[in-house]
N, C-alpha and C positions, 0 to 999 in steps of 0.2 A: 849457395849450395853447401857452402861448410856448416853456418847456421843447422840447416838443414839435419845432414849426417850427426853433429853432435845430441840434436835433440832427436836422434833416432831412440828408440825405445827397445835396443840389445838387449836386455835382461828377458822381458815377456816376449819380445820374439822369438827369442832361440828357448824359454820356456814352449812354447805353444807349440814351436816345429819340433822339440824334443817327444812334446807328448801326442802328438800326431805321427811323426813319420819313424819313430823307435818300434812300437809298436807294430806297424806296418811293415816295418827292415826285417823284426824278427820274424813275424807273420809267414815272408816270403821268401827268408833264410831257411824255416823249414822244411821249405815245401821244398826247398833247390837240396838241403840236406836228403830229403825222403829221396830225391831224383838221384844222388851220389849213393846213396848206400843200395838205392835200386842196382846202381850199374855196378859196383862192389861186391854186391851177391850173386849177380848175373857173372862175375867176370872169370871164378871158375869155369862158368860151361867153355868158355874162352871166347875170343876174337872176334869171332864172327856173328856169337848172341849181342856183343858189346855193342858191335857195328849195329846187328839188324836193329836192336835197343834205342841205339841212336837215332836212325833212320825214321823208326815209327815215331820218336819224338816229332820232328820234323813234320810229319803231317800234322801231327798234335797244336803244333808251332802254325800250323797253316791254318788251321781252326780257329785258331787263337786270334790272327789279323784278322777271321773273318767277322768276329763277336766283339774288337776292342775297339773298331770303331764305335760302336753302339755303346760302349764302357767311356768311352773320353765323352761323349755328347752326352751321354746320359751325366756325367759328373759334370760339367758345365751346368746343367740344368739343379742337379742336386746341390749342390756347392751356391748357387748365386739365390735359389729359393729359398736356403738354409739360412742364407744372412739377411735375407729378406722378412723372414717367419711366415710364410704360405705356404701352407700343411696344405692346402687343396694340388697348389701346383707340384710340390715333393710328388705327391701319390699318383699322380696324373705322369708324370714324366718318368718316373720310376715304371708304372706299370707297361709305358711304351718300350721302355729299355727291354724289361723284360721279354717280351712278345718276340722281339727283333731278335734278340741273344738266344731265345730256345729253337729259333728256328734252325738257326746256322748251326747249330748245337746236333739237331736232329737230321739235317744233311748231312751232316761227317761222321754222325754216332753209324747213319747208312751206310754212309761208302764203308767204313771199318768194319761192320758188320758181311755185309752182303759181296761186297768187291776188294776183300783184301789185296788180290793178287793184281790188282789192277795200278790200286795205290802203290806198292812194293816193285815193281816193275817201271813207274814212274820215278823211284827214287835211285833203285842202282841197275846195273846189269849182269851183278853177282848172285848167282840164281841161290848159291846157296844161302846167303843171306837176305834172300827174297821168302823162301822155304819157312826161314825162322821166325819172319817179321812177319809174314802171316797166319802164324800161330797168334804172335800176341793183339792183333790190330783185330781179330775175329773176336775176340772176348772186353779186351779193353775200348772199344767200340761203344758198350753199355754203359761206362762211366763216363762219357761226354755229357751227357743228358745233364747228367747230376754236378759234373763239376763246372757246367756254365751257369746253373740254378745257383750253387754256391757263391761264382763268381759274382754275379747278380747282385744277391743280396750285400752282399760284402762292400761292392761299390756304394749300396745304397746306405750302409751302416757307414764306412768309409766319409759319405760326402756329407755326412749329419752329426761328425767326428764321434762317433761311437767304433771303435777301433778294437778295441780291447775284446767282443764278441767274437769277431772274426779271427783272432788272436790265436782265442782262446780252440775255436774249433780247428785250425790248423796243427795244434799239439795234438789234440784229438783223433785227428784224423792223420796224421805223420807217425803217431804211437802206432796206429791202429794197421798202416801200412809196413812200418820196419817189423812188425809181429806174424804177422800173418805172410810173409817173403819168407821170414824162416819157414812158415809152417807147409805152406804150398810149394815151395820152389826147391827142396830138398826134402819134404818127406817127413816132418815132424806130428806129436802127437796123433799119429796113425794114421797120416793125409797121406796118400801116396807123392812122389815125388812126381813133381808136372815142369820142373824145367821154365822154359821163358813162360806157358803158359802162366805157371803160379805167380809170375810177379804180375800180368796182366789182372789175374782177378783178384789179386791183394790191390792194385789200385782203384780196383771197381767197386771192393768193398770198403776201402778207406772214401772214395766220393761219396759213397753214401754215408757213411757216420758226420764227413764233413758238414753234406747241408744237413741236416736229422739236429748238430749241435748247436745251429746255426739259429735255427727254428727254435729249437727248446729252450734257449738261454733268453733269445729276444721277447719270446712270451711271458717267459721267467723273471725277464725287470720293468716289465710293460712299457716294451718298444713300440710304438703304434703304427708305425709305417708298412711295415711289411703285411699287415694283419686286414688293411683296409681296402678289402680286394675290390668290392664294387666301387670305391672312388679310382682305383688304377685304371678302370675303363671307360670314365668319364671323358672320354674325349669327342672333340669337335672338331668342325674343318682350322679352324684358327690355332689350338694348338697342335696341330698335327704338320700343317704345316710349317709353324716356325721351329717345332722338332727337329724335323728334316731337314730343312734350310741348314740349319745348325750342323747336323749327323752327317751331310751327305759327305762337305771335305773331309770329315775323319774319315766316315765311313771307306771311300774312296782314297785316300791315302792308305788306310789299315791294308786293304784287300789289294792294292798294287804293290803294296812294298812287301805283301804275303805271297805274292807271285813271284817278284824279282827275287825274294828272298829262297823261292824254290827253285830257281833258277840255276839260284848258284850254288845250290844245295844240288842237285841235279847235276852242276859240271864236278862239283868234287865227291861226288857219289860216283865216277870216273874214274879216278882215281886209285891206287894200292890199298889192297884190304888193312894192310897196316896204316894207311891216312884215314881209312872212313871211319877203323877204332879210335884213332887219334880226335879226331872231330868229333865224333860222340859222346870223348870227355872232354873236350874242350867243350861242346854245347851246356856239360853240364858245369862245370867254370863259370860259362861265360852266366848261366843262371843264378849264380852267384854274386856277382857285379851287380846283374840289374835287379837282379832281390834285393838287394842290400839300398840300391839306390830308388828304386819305384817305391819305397816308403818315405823317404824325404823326398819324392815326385808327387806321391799324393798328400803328403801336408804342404808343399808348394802350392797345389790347384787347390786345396782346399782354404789353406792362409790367403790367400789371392782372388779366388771365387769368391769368397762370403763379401771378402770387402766393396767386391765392384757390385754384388747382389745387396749392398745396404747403402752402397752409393758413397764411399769412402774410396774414392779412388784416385787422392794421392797416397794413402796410405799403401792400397795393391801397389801403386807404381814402384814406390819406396823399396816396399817387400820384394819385390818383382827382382831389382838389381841385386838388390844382395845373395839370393835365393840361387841363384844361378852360381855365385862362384863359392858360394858353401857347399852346394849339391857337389860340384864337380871337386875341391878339396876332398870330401869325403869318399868319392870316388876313388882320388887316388891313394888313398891311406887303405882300402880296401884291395886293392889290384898289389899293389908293392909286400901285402900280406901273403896273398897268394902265391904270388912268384918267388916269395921268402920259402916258401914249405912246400913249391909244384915236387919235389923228389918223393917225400913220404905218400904227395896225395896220387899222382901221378903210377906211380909203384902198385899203388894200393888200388886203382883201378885194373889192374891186369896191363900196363902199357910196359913193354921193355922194349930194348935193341932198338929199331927203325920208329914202331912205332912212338917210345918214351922218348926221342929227339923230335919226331913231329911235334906231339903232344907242347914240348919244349920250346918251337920256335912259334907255335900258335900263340901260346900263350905270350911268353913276351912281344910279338907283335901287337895283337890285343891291347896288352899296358898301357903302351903308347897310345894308341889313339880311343884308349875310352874316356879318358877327362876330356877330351872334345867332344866325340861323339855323346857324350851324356851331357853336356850342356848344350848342345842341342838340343836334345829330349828335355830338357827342364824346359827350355825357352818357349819348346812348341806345346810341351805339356800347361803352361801356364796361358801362353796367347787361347790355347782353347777355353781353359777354365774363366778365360775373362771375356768370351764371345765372338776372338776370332782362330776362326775353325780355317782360314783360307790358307794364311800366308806360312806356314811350316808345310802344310800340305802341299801347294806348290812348289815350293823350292825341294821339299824331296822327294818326289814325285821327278819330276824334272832332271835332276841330276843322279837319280837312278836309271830313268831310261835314257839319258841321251850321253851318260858319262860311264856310272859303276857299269849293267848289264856290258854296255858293248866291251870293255876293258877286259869282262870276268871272261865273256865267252873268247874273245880273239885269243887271251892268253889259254884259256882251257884247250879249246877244240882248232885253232889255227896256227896259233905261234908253238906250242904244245910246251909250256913255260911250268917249272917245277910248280909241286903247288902252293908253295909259301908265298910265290910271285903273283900267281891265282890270288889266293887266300888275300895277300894286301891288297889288291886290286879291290876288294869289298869294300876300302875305307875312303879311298883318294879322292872325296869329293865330300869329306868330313869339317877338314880345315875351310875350305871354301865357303859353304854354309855357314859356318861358325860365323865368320864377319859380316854375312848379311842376317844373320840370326842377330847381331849385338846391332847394330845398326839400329831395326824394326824395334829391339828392347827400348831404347833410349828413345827414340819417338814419342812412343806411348799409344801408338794407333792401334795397339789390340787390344785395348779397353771399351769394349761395346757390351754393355749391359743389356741384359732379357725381363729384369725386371721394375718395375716403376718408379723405386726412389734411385735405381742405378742410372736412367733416362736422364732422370731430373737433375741429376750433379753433372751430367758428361759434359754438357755447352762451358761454363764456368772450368771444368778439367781442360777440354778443348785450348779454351783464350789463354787460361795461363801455361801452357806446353806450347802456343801458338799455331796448333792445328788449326785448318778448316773445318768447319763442319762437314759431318760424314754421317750416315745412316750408322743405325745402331741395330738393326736387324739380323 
């Protein structure tokens, strides 16, 4: 094993995840930038735009489980095709992606649209921040369409490590947002001033500049994937259903953990106007974190996917270990940043008195348990990209509803426990995971390739790991 480690190949690895997941950090540093200066300009109107601000994130955030399952299975497919070179199966598995992600896109753009008051009423019982959120959720509602089309593509550029497009439209489209908030949300170059509405339709029109850059650049260096519409609907009973096969544990974990996750959003929506401000900049903090880290998450599954789709799967293994305690290192160099400067940033959102101490103990709670909590995410982000969709969806799946859920509600709504004690109760089933997350790592049984020279290396990967044989489906 020492053998081993020394002829690891550190130089072009941490090349390759540099130029993979830098790219992708900044990409979704942006977008969490555009969401702070959202709440920064919002934070004059005061407290309670902050809050409603936050709140409609949050169903935003529910949207988002329901379409990322479709984003992790579609990258499994993109990622193990790409190391494969089968342009037929990219276009075919991309265009399924597609279909799945615009629908859930067009559920929610509805409820936003047609039933704000219903969503807003689901999240707190502070009417006047019910009032406020359904200003913004009635117009911001239009920009779901457009920013799951975005998402979309972006995976599919993402998983073909074309990075730099997606990159480049997030500047694009975060310019195009911090501009037009001045312009709508207080009244500039002759707009009248619209309040929370103006930051809603500056995010409506920054979704569309996003995909519009997305589109023009790819055409512009003659990207072919995205252009080759009739092979995206090439499908048959055989890949459709090893799609799904594939999609469904994501799928099914995204959309359970998007529930539990409103759950608890729901008990501390409960809570003092001064915690739900507090929370709606810690949500945007905490978008900070995983921006920062869901770009070395996707050069993880993308470094990891190609290998097992070319059939190089000691080298995925190899990559696999190390991948996980560099992600979470990074993590923490990022989080101890934060907490270094919560006073200027904190301040600067509108938080003082009750709320700027909530604000305070969220956050260093948080600290702590995201270098576990994100190597988790790596480990399960990777077992997908290499074929198994199951074994991270069980176990948190599982230990959401039979551990986090009942802790959050007994402490919310029974024991009637401050809400920091709430608040940690979201994590205490983090650590546990972890060691059967490192366990499954070292195995190596989430290595099951979808594609044919990945088939043909797994028996030989198998004997020398000392597995049984196991379906690779």
């Amino acid at each position: 094993m020492e053998r081993e480690e020394r002829a690891f190949p550190w130089a072009s690895f941490l090349k390759k995840l540099a130029a993979i997941g830098i790219p992708v950090a900044l990409q979704n540093l942006l977008t969490t930038t555009a969401s702070m200066v959202d709440t920064m300009m919002v934070a004059p109107l005061g407290e309670l735009s902050v809050g409603a601000l936050g709140l409609c994130a949050q169903f935003s955030s529910l949207m988002f489980s329901g379409y990322w399952g479709f984003v992790g299975g579609g990258m499994l497919f993109f990622s193990q095709y790409w190391g494969a070179k089968d342009d037929k199966g990219l276009a075919r598995s991309y265009g399924m992606t597609l279909v799945c992600m615009m629908t859930v896109a067009t559920v929610f753009g509805c409820l936003a649209v047609l039933a704000p008051e219903a969503v807003m009423k689901l999240y707190t019982d502070k009417e006047a921040i019910q009032v406020i959120g359904v200003q913004y959720l009635r117009i911001v509602g239009f920009a779901y369409i457009m920013q799951v089309f975005s998402m979309a593509m972006s995976s599919l550029l993402r998983g073909t490590e074309r990075v730099r497009i997606p990159m480049a439209a997030s500047i694009a489209s975060v310019g195009t947002n911090l501009f037009l908030n001045w312009v709508f949300i207080y009244g500039h170059l002759g707009s009248p001033a619209m309040g929370i509405r103006g930051a809603a339709l500056a995010t409506t029109c920054a979704a569309a500049v996003n995909a519009a850059t997305i589109l023009i650049m790819a055409k512009a260096v003659g990207y072919p994937y995205l252009f080759r519409v009739r092979e995206h609907f090439r499908w048959d009973r055989e890949h459709l259903r090893e799609y799904f096969v594939k999609c469904f544990p994501i799928i099914c974990n995204e959309v359970l953990i998007g529930v539990g996750n409103m759950v608890i959003n729901v008990t501390l929506g409960r809570q003092t106007e001064e915690v739900i401000a507090a929370l709606a900049v810690f949500r945007v903090l905490e978008g900070f974190i995983i921006g920062f880290f869901s770009g070395f998450s996707n050069a993880s599954s993308i470094l990891v996917g190609t290998c097992v789709g070319a059939g190089e799967l000691d080298t995925a293994y190899e990559r696999a270990k190390r991948l996980v305690y560099l992600c979470s290192g990074f993590i923490l160099l990022g989080g101890l940043g934060i907490l270094a400067l919560h006073k200027p940033i904190l301040t600067g959102m509108s938080l003082e008195g009750e709320s700027f101490r909530a604000g305070l103990r969220m956050v260093s709670i948080y600290i702590v348990v995201a270098v576990i909590r994100m190597g988790n995410w790596i480990q399960n982000d990777t077992y997908r990209a290499s074929g198994d969709a199951v074994t991270g969806t069980v176990l948190e799946i599982a230990f959401m509803y039979a551990l986090v859920l009942p802790c959050v509600l007994a402490a919310g709504f029974w024991l009637h426990l401050p809400y920091w004690a709430i608040f940690l109760c979201c994590y205490i089933d983090e650590p546990i995971r972890y060691v059967l997350m490192q366990r499954h790592l070292y195995s190596g049984r989430w290595i099951r390739p979808v594609t044919d020279q990945g088939r043909a290396a797994l028996p030989a990967f198998q004997a020398r790991h000392g597995q049984k044989k196991t379906e690779t489906a």
